[in-house]
Residue frames as qw, qx, qy, qz and C-alpha x, y, z in Angstrom:
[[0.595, 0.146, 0.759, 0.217, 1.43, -26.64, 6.85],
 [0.304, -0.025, 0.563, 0.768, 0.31, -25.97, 3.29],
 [0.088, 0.823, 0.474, 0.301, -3.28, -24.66, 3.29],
 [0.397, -0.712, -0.114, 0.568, -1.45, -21.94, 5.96],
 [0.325, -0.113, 0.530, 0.775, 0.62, -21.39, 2.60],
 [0.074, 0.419, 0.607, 0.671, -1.65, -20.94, 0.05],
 [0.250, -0.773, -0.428, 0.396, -3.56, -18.61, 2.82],
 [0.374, -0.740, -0.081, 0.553, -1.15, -16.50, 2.83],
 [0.331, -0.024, 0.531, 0.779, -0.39, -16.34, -0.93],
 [0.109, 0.657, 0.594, 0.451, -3.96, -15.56, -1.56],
 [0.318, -0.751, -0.302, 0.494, -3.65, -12.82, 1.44],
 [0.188, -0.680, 0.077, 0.705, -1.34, -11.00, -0.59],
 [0.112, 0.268, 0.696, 0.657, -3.21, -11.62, -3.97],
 [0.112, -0.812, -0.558, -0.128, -6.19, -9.90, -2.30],
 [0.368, -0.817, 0.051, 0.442, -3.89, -6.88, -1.36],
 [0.591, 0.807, -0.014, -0.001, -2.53, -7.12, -4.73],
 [0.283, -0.816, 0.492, -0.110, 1.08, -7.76, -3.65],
 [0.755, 0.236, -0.602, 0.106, 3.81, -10.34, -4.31],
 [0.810, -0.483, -0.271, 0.194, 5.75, -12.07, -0.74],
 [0.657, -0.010, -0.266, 0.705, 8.44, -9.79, -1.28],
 [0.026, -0.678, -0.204, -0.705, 6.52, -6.81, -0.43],
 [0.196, 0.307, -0.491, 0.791, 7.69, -4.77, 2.65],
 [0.112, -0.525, -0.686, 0.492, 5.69, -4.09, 5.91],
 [0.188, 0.410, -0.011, -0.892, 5.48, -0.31, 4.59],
 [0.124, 0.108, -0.518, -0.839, 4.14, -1.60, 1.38],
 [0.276, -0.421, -0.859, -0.090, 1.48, -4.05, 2.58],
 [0.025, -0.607, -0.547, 0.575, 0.16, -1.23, 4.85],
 [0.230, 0.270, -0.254, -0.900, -0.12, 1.44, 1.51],
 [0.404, -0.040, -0.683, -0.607, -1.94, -1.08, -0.36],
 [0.064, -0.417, -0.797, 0.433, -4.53, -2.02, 3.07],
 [0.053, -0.503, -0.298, 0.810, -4.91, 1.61, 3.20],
 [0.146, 0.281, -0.457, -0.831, -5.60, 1.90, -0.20],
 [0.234, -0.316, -0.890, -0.229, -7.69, -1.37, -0.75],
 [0.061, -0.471, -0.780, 0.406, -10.00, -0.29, 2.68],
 [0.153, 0.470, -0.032, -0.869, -10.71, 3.40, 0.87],
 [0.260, 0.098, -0.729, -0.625, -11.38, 1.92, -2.25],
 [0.408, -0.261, -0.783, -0.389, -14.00, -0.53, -1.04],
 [0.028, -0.001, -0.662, 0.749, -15.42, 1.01, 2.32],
 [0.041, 0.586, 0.809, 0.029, -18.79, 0.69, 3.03],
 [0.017, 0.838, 0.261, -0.479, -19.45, 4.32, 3.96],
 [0.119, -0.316, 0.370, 0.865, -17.81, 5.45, 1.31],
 [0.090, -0.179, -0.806, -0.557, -19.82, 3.34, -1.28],
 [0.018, 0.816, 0.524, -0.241, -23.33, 4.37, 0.90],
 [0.115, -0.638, 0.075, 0.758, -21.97, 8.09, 0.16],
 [0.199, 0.307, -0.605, -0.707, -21.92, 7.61, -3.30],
 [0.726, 0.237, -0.004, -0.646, -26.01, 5.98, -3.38],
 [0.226, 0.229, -0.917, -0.238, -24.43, 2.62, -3.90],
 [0.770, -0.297, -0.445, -0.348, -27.89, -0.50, -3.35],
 [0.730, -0.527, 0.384, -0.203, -27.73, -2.28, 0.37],
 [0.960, 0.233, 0.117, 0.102, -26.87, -5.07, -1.72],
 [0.574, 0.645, -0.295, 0.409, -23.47, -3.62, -3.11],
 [0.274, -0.771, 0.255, -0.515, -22.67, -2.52, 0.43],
 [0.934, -0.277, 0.110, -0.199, -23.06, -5.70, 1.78],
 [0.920, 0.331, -0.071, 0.196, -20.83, -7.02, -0.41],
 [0.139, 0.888, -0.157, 0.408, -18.42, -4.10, 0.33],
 [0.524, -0.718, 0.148, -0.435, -18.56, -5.02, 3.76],
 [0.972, 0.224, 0.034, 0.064, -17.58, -8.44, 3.11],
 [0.749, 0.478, -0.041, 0.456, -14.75, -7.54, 1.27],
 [0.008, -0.723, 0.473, -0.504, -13.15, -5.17, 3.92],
 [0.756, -0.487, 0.325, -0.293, -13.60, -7.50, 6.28],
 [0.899, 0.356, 0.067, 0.247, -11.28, -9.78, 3.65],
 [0.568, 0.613, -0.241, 0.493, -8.65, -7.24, 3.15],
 [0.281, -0.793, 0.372, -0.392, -8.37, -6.67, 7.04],
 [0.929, -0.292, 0.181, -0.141, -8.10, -10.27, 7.78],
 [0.757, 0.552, -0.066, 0.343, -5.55, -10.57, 4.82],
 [0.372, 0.652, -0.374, 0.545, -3.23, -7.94, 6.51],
 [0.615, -0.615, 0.202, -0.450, -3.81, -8.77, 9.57],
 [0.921, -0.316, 0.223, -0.052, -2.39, -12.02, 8.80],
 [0.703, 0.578, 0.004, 0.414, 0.50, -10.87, 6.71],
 [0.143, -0.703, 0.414, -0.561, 1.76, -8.26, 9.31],
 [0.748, -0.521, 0.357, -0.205, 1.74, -11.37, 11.80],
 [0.930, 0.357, 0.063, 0.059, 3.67, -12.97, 9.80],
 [0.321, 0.785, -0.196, 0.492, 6.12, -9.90, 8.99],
 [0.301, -0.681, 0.521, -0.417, 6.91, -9.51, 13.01],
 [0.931, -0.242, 0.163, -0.221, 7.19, -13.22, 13.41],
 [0.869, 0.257, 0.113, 0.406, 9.85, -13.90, 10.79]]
């Protein structure tokens, strides 16, 4: 149904990506989003618990995001 929709549109607004964007491309821009905001990375660089947290958060967003966008991709 339609919240499934608008899921999946925000999936690939949090991945930064339009619907017509390939399997390859949704995995460059995971790979790129999870580097950018890893926790260990941001500990490495002295970031507060607090920022980290958040950090954490937010990978845990951009895996869920492609996770359901790549089930998608092999479905259709």
């Amino acid at each position: 149904g339609a919240p499934v929709r608008d899921s999946l549109n925000d999936d690939y607004t949090l991945l930064g990506l339009d619907k017509t964007a390939s399997a390859a491309e949704v995995k460059k821009s995971y790979r790129r989003m999870m580097s950018k905001h890893h926790p260990d990375r941001l500990i490495a660089k002295g970031m507060p618990p607090e920022m980290v947290k958040l950090a954490t958060q937010k990978t845990q967003n951009i895996k869920q995001a492609y996770d359901r966008i790549m089930a998608r991709k092999v479905n259709t």
